[in-house]
TORMI-769241 format. One line per field, with one value per residue (C-alpha): x, y negated, z negated; residue in one letter. Coordinates in steps of 0.05 Angstrom, whole numbers, plus 5000, padded with zeros to 4 digits. Layout:
u = [X;...] .
v = [Y;...] .
w = [Z;...] .
resn = [a;...] .
***
This chain:
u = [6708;6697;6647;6687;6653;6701;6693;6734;6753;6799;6820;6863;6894;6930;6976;7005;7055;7028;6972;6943;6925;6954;6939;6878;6856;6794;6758;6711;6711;6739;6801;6820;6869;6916;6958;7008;7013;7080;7089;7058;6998;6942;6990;7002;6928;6910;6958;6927;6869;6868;6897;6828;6781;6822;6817;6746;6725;6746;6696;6641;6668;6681;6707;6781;6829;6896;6924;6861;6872;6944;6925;6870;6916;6965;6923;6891;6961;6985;6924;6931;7005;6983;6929;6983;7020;6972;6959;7025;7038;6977;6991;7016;7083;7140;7219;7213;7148;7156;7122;7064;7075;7043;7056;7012;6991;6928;6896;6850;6808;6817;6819;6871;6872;6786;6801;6804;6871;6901;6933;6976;7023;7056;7091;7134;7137;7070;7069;7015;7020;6982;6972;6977;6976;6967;7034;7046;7084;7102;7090;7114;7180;7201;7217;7258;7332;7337;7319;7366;7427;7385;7388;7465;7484;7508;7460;7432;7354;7367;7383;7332;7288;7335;7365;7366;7339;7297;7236;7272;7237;7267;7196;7122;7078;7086;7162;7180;7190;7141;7154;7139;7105;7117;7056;7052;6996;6968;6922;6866;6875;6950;6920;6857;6882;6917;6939;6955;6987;7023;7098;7055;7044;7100;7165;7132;7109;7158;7123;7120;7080;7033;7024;7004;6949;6931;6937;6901;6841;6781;6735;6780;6749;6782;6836;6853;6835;6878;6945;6929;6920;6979;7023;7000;7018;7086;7091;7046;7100;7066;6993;6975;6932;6915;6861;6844;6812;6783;6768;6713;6661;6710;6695;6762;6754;6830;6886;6907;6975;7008;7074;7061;7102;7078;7094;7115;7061;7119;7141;7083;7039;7111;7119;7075;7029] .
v = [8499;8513;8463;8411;8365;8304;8266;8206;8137;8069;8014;7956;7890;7831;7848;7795;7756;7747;7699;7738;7816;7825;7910;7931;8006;8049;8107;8126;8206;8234;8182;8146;8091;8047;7991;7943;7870;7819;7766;7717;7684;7684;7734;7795;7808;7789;7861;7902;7878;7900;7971;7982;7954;7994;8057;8050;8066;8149;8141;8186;8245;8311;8335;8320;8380;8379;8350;8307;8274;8260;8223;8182;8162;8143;8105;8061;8050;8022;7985;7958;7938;7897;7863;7842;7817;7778;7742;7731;7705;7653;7638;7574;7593;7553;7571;7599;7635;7708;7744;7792;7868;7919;7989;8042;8112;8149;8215;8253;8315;8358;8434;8475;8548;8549;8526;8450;8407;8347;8308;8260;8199;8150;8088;8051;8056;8063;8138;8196;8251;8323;8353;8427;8490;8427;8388;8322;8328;8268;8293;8223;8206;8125;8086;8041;8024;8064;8116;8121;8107;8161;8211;8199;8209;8128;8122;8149;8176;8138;8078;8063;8023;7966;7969;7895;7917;7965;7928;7935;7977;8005;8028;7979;7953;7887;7883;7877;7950;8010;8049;8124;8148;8210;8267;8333;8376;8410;8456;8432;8490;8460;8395;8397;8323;8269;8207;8142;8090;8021;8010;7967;8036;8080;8020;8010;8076;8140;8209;8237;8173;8180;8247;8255;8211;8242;8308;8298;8245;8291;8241;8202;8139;8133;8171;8109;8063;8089;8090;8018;7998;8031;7992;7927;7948;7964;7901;7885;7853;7869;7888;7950;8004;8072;8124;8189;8248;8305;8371;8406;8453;8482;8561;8583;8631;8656;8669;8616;8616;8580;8571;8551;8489;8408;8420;8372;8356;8345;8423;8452;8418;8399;8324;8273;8231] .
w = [4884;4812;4790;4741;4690;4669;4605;4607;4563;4580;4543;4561;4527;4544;4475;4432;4473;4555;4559;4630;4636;4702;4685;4719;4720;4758;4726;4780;4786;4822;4819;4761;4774;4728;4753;4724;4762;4766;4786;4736;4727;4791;4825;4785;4765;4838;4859;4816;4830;4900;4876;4841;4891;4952;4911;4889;4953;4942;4883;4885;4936;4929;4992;4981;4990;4966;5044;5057;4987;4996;5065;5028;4968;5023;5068;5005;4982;5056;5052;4981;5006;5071;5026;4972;5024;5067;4999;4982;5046;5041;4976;4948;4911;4894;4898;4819;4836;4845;4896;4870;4864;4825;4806;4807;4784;4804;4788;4845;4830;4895;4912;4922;4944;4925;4851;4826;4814;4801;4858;4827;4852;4820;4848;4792;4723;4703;4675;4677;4619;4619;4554;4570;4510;4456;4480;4512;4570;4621;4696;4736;4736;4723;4790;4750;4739;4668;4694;4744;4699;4646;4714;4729;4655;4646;4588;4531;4515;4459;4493;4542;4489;4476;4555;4577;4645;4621;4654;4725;4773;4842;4872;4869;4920;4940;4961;5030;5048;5041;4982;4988;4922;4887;4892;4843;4840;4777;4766;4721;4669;4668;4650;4611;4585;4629;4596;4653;4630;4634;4607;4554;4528;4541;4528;4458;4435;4441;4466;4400;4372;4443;4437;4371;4384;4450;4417;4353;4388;4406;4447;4505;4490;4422;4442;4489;4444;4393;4440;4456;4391;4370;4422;4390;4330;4352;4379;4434;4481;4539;4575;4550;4584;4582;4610;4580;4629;4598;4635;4611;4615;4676;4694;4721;4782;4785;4735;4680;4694;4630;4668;4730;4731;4763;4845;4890;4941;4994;4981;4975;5038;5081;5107;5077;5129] .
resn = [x;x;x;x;x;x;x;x;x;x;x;x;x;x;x;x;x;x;x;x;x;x;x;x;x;x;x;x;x;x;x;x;x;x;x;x;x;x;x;x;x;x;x;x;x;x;x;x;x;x;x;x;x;x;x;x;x;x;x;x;x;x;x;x;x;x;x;x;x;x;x;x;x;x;x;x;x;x;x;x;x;x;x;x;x;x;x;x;x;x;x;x;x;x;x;x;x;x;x;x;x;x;x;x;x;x;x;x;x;x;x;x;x;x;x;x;x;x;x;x;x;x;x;x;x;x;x;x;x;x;x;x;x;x;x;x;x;x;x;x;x;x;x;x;x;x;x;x;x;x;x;x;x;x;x;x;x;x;x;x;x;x;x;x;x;x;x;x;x;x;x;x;x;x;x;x;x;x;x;x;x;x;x;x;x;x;x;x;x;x;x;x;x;x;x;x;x;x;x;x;x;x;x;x;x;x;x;x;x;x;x;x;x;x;x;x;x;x;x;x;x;x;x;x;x;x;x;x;x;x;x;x;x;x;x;x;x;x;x;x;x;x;x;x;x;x;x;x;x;x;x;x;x;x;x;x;x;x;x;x;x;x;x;x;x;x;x;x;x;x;x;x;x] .
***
């Protein structure tokens, strides 16, 4: 595989209104990790959590290709789900409680066809960007209730921001089923920049205020710095969170394809384990 070097930055705040940061995130090449808790104080932050400490054990390997990463990011994730459960279910929690969850979106350096890429998967509404030929772009798609209503045409763009179940999500880990996440693989010269991040980030700040900062920010640390400060600013109504991946000093060994487009791992690789 073409050798990769990885510059990288995080940042992460409880914001201006929660008095917990149940967010939690992992930046331990080659996966990088952000998670966003519920489920209230001692139960949220206990979910995500578990999402970093399952998914810290990929860290340091660099054997993963693009099949053998999706089974590892799947067997952490049905790990990180019997774990929030087991707790849950030992837990003392009253009628009001809420059960913990936590949603999840994680970035894995692997190789595809001899060349490096980016396995991603996403489980919620916590979002992961690529900047690719100097423009933000948002690769996940929102497991959440507004964005189903956005999909079937029953809102607005424009009205997602003030949606009073805009906070809703349809897909976590946590819940009593076993949510199937979404995968799309990218090759790194499609994505010298990813952005992860929690709704903290994204519900406050549009992509045209995210990606100017992502886009203008030359070192990831203050590039994610700057997007969580920015989310305070606008408010800070939530846990904020982001993580900024740089790819550089990469020696491509085939054909930059600029429009080669984010693949689903399901078409690409067939059934998922």
């Amino acid at each position: 595989m073409t050798a990769v070097e990885l510059h990288h930055g995080a940042a992460s705040d409880v914001g201006r209104v929660r008095e917990t940061n149940e967010d939690a995130y992992l930046v331990a090449p080659p996966v990088f990790v952000v998670a966003d808790g519920m489920g209230g104080h001692d139960a949220g932050d206990v979910a995500s959590g578990i999402v970093v400490e399952e998914f810290g054990e990929l860290r340091d390997r660099a054997d993963f290709d693009a099949r053998s990463g999706a089974e590892a990011v799947t067997e952490r994730l049905r790990a990180c789900q019997r774990r929030i459960r087991e707790y849950a279910a030992g837990g003392r929690r009253t009628r009001r409680s809420r059960s913990p969850g936590t949603t999840v979106v994680v970035a894995l350096l692997v190789e595809e066809a001899g060349a490096p890429a980016w396995l991603l998967a996403n489980l919620g509404d916590s979002r992961v960007y690529r900047v690719h030929d100097g423009e933000l772009e948002q690769v996940s798609v929102d497991h959440s209730l507004v964005q189903e209503l956005l999909d079937a045409g029953t809102i607005r763009q424009d009205e997602v921001a003030q949606h009073p179940e805009r906070h809703v999500i349809t897909r976590a880990l946590g819940g009593p089923g076993e949510d199937d996440p979404d995968y799309f693989l990218l090759p790194v010269q499609d994505a010298t920049r990813l952005l992860l991040c929690t709704d903290g980030v994204s519900g406050l700040l549009d992509d045209a205020q995210i990606g100017a900062i992502i886009t203008g920010t030359a070192n990831p640390r203050d590039a994610a710095t700057q997007v969580v400060a920015a989310a305070l600013e606008a408010g800070g109504e939530d846990n904020a969170t982001a993580v900024v991946v740089d790819v550089v000093g990469l020696v491509p060994d085939q054909d930059d394809d600029s429009e080669r487009q984010p693949v689903s791992l399901e078409q690409k690789l067939g059934a998922l384990p």
